[in-house]
N, CA, C and O atoms as a GROMACS GRO file, in nm:
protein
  412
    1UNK      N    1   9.925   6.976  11.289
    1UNK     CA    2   9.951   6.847  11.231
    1UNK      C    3  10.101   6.835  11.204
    1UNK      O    4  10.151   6.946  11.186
    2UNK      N    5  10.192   6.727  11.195
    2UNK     CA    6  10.291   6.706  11.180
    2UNK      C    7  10.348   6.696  11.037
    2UNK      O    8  10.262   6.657  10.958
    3UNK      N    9  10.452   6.717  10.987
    3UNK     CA   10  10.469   6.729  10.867
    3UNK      C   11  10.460   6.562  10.825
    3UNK      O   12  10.438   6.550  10.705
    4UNK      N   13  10.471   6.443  10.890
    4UNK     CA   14  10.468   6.305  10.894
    4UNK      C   15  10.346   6.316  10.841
    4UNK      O   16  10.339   6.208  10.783
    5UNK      N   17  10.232   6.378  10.817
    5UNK     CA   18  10.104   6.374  10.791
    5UNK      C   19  10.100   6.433  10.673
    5UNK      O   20   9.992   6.411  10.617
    6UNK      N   21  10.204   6.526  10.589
    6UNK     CA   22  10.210   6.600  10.475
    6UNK      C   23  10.080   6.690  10.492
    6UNK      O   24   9.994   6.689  10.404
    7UNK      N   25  10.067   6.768  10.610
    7UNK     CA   26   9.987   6.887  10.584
    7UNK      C   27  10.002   6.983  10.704
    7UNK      O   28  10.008   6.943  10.820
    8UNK      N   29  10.005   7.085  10.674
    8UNK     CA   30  10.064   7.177  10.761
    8UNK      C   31   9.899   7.247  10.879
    8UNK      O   32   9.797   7.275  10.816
    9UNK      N   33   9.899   7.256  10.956
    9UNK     CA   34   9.776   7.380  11.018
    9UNK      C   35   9.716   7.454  10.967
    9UNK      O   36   9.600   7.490  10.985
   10UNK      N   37   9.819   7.497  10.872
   10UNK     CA   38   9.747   7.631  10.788
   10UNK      C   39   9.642   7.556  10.713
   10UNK      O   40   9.519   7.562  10.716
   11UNK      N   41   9.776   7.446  10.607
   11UNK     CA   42   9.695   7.439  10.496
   11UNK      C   43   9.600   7.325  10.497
   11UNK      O   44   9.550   7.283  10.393
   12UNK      N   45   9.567   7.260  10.651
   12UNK     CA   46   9.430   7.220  10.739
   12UNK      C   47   9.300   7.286  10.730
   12UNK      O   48   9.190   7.258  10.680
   13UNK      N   49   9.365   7.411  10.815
   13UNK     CA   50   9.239   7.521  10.820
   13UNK      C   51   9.198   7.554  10.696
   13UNK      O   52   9.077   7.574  10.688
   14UNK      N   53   9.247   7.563  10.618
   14UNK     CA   54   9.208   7.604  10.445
   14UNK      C   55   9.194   7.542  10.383
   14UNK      O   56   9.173   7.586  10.270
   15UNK      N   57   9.194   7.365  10.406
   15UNK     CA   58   9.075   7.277  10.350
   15UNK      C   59   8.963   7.285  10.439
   15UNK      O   60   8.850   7.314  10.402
   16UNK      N   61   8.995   7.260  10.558
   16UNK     CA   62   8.880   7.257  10.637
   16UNK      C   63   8.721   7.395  10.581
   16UNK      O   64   8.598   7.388  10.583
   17UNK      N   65   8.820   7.501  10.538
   17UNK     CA   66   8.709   7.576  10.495
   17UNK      C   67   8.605   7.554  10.369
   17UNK      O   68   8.517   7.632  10.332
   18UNK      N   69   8.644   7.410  10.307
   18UNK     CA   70   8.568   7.390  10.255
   18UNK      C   71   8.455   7.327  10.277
   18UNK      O   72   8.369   7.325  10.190
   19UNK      N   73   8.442   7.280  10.372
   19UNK     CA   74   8.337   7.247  10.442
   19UNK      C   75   8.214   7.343  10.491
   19UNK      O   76   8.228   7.411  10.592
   20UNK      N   77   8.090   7.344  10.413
   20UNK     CA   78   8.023   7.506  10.464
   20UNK      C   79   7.988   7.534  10.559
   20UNK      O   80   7.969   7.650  10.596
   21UNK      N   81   7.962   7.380  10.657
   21UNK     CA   82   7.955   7.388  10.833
   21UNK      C   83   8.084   7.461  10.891
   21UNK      O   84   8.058   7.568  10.946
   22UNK      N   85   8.182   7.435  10.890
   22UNK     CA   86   8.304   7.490  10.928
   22UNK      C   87   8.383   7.583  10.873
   22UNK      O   88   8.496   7.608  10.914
   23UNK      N   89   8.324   7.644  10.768
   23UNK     CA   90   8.323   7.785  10.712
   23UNK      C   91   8.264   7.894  10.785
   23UNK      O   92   8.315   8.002  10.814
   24UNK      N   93   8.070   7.821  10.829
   24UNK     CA   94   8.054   7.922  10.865
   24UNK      C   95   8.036   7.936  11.023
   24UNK      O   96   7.949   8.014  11.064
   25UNK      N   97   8.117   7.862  11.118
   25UNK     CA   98   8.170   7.856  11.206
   25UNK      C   99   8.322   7.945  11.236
   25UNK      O  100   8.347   8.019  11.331
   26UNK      N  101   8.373   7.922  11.167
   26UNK     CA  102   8.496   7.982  11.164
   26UNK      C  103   8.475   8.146  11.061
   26UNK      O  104   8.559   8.235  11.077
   27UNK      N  105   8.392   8.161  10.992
   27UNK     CA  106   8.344   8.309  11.042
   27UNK      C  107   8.232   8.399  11.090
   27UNK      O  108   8.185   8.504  11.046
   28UNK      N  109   8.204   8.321  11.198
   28UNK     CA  110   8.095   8.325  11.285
   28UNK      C  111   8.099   8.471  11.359
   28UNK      O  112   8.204   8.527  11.327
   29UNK      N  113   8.045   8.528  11.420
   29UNK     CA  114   8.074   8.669  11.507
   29UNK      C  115   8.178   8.605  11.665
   29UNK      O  116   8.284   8.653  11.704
   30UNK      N  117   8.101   8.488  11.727
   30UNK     CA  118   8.159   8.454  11.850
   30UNK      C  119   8.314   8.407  11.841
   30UNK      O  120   8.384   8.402  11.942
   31UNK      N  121   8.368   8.371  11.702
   31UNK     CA  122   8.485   8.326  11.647
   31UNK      C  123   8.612   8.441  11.637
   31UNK      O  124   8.733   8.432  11.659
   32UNK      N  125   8.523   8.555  11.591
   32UNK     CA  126   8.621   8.672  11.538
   32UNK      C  127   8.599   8.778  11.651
   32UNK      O  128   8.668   8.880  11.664
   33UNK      N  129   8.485   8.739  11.739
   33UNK     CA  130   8.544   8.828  11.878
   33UNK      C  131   8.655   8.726  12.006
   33UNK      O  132   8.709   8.771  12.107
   34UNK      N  133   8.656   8.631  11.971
   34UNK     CA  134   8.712   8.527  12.061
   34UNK      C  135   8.861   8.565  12.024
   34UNK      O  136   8.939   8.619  12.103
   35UNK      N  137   8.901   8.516  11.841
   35UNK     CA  138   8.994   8.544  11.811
   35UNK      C  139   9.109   8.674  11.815
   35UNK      O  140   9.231   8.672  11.803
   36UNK      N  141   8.968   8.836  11.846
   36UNK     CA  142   9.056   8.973  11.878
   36UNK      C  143   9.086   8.955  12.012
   36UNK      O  144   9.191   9.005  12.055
   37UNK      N  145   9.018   8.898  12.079
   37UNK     CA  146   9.032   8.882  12.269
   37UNK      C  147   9.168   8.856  12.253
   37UNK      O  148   9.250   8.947  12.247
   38UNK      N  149   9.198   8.741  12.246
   38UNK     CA  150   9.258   8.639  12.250
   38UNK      C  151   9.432   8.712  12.158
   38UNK      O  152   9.548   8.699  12.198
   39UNK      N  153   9.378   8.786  12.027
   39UNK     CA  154   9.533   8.828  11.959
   39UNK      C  155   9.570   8.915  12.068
   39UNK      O  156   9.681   8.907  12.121
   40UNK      N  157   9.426   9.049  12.126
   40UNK     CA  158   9.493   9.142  12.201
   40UNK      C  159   9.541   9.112  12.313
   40UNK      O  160   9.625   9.188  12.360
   41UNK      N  161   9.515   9.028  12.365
   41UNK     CA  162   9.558   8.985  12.520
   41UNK      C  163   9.689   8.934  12.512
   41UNK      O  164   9.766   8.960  12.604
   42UNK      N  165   9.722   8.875  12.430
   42UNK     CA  166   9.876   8.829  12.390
   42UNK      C  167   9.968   8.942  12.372
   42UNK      O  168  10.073   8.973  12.427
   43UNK      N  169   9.886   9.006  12.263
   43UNK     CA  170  10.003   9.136  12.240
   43UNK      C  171  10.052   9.239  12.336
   43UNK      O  172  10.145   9.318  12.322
   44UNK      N  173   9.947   9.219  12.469
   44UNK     CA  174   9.952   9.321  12.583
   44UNK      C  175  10.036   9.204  12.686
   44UNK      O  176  10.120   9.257  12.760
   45UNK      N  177  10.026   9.074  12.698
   45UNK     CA  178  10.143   9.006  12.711
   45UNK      C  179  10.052   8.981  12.874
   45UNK      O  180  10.104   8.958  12.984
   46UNK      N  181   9.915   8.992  12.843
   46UNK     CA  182   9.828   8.912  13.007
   46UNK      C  183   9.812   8.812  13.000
   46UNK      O  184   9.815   8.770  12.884
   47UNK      N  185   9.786   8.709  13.106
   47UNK     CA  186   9.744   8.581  13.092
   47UNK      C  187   9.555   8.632  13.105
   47UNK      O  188   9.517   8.746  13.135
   48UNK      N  189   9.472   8.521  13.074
   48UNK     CA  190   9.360   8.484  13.088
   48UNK      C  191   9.299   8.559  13.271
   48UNK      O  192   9.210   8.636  13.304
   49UNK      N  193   9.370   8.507  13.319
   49UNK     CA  194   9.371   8.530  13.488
   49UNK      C  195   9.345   8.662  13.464
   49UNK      O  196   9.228   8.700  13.459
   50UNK      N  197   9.462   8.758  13.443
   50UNK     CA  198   9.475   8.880  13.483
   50UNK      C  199   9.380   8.932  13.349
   50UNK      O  200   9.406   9.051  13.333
   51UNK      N  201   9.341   8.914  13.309
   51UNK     CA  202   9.240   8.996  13.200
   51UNK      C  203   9.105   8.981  13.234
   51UNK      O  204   9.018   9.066  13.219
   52UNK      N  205   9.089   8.846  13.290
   52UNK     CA  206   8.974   8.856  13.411
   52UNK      C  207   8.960   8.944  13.540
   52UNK      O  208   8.860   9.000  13.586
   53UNK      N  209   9.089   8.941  13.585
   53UNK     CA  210   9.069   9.009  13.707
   53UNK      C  211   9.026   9.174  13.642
   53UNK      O  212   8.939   9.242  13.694
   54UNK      N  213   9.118   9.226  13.499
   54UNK     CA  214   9.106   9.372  13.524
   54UNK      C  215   8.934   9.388  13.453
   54UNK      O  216   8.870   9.492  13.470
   55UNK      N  217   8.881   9.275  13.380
   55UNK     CA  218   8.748   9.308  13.332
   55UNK      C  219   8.643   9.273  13.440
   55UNK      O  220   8.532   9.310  13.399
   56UNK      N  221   8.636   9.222  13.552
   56UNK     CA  222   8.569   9.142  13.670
   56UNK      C  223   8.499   9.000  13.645
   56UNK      O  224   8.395   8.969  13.703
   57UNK      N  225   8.556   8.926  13.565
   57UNK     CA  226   8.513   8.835  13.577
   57UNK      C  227   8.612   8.699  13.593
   57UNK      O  228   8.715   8.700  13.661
   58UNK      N  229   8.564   8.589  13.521
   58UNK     CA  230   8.653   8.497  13.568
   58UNK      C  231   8.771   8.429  13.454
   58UNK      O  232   8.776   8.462  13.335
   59UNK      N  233   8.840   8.352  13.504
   59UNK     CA  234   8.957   8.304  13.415
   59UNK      C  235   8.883   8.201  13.317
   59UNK      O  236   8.910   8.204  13.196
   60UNK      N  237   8.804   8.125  13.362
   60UNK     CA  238   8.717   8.038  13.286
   60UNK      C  239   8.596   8.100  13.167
   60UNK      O  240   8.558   8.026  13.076
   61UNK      N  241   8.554   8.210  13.177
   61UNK     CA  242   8.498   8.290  13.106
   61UNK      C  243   8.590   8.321  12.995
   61UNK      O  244   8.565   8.267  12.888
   62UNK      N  245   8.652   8.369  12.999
   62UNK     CA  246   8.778   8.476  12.919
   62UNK      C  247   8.802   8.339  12.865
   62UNK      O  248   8.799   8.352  12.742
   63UNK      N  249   8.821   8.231  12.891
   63UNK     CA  250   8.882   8.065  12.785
   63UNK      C  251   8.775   8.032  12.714
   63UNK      O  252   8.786   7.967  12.610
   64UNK      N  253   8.636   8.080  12.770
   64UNK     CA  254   8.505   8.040  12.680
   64UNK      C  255   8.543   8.156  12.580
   64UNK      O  256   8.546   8.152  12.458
   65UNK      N  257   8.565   8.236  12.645
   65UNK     CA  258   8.511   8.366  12.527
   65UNK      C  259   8.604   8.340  12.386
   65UNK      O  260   8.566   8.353  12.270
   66UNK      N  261   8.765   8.291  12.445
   66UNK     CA  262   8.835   8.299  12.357
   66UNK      C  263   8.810   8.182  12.280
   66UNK      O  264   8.854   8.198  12.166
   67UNK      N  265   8.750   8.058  12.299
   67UNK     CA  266   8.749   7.933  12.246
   67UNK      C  267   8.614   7.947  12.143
   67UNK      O  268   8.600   7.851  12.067
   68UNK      N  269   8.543   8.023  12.135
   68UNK     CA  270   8.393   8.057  12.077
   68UNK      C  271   8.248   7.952  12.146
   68UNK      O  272   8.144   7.910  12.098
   69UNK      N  273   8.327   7.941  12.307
   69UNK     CA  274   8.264   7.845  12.317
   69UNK      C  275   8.132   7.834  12.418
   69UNK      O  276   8.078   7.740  12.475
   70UNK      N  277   8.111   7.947  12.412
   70UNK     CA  278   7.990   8.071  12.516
   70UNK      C  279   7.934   8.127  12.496
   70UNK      O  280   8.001   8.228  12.474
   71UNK      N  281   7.765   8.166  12.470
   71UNK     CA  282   7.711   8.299  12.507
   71UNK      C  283   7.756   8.392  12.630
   71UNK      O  284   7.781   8.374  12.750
   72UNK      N  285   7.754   8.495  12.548
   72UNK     CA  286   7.854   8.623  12.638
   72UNK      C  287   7.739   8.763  12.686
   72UNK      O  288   7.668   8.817  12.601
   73UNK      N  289   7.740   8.796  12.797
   73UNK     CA  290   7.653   8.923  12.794
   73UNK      C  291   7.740   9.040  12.721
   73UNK      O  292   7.858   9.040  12.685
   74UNK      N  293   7.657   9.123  12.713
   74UNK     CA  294   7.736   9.266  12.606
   74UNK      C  295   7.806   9.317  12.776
   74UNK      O  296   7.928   9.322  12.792
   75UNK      N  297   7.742   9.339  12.851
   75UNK     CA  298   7.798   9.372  12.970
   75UNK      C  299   7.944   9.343  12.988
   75UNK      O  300   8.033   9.427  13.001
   76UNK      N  301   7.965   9.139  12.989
   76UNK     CA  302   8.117   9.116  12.972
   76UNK      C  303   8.146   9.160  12.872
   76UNK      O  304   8.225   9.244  12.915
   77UNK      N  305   8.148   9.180  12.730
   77UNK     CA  306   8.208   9.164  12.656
   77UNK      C  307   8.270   9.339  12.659
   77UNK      O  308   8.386   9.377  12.643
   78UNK      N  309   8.185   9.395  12.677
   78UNK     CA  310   8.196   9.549  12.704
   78UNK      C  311   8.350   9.582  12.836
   78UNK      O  312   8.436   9.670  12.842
   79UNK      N  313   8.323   9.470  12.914
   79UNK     CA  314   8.400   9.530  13.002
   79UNK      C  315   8.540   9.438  12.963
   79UNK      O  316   8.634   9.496  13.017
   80UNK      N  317   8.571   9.364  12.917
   80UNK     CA  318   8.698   9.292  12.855
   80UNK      C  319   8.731   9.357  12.761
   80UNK      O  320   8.853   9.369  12.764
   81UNK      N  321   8.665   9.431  12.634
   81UNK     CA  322   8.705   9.496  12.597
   81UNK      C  323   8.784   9.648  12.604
   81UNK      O  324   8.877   9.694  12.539
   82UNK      N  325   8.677   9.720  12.746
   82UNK     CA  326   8.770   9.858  12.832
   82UNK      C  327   8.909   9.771  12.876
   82UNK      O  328   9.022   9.815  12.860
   83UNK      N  329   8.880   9.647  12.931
   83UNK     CA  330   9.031   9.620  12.970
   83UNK      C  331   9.112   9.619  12.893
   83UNK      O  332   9.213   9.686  12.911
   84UNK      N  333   9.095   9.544  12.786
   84UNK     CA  334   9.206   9.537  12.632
   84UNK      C  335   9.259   9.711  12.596
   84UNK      O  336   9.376   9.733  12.564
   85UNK      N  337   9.164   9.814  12.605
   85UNK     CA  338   9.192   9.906  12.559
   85UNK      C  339   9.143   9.887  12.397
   85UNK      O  340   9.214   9.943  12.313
   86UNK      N  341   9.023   9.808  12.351
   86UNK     CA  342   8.964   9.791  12.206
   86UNK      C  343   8.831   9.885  12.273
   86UNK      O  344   8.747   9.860  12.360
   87UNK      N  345   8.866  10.046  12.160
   87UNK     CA  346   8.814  10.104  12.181
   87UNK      C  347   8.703  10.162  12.026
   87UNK      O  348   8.591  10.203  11.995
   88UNK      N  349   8.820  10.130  11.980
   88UNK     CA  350   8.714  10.160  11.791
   88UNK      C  351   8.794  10.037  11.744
   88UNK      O  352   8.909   9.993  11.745
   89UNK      N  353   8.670  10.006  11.701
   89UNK     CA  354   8.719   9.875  11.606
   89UNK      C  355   8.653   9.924  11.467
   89UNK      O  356   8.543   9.978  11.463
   90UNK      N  357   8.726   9.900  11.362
   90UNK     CA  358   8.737   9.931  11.213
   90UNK      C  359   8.655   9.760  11.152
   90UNK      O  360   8.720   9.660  11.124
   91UNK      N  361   8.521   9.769  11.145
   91UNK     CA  362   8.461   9.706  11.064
   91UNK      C  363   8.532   9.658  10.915
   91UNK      O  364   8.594   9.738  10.845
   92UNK      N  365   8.515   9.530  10.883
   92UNK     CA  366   8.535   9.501  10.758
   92UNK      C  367   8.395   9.400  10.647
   92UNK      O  368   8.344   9.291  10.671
   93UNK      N  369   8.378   9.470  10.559
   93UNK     CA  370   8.224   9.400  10.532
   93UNK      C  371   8.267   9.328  10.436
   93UNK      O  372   8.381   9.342  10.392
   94UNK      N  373   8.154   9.214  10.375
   94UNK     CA  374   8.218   9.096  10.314
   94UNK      C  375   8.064   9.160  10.199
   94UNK      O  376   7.945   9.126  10.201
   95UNK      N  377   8.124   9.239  10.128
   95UNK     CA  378   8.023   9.261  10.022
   95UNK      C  379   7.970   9.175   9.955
   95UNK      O  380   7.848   9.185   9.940
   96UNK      N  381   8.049   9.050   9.887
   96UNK     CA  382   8.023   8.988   9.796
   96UNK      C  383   7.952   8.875   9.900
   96UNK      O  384   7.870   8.794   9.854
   97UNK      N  385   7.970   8.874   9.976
   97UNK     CA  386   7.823   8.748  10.042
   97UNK      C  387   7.698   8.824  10.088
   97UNK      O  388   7.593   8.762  10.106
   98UNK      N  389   7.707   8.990  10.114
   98UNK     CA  390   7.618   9.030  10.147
   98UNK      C  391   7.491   9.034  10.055
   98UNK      O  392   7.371   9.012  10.071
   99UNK      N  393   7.592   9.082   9.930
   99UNK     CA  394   7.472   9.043   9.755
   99UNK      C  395   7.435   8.935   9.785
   99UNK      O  396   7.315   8.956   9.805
  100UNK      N  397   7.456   8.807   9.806
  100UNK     CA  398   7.395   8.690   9.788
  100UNK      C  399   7.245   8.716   9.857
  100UNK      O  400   7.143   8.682   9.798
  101UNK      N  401   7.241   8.770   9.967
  101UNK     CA  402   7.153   8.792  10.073
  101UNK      C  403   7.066   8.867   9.997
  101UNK      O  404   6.955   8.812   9.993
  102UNK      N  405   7.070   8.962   9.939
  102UNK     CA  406   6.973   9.071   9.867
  102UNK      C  407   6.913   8.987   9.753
  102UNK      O  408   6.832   9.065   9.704
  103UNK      N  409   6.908   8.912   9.708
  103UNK     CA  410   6.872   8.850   9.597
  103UNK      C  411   6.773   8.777   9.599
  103UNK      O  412   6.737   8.718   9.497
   0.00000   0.00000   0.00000
């Protein structure tokens, strides 16, 4: 958004999270694997193309995957990930919503 609008992207996304539809979209599983695709592929400095080519699939896949905007087989997701080189990923648990669940 433009500052002509007095609100920045950020502080968009962080109203937007008040919304509990778009809360729990935005921390959805297909969101926060889209979003590691997507940081690691940048940081390794590939385009979409070539991260398809080294996982075997396609350039249009890899834009679903990154957009949250696809069911994914574990198969792809398995093999985009050998390409990234995401080999252990360090879990982070959200205790305090998990209590809600136990109750």
């Amino acid at each position: 958004m433009s500052k002509e609008l007095g609100q920045s992207f950020k502080e968009l996304k962080k109203s937007a999270r008040d919304i509990p539809e778009v809360r729990e979209y935005l921390d959805s599983f297909s969101v926060a694997v889209g979003n590691l695709i997507f940081a690691r592929r940048r940081k390794l400095g590939i385009s979409q193309a070539e991260l398809a080519r080294l996982a075997g699939t396609t350039q249009a896949k890899i834009s679903n995957i990154e957009a949250a905007k696809q069911n994914v087989t574990i198969d792809t997701l398995n093999a985009v990930f050998s390409a990234l080189g995401l080999t252990q990923l360090i879990p982070v648990f959200n205790d305090e919503q998990a209590a809600t669940y136990s109750n």
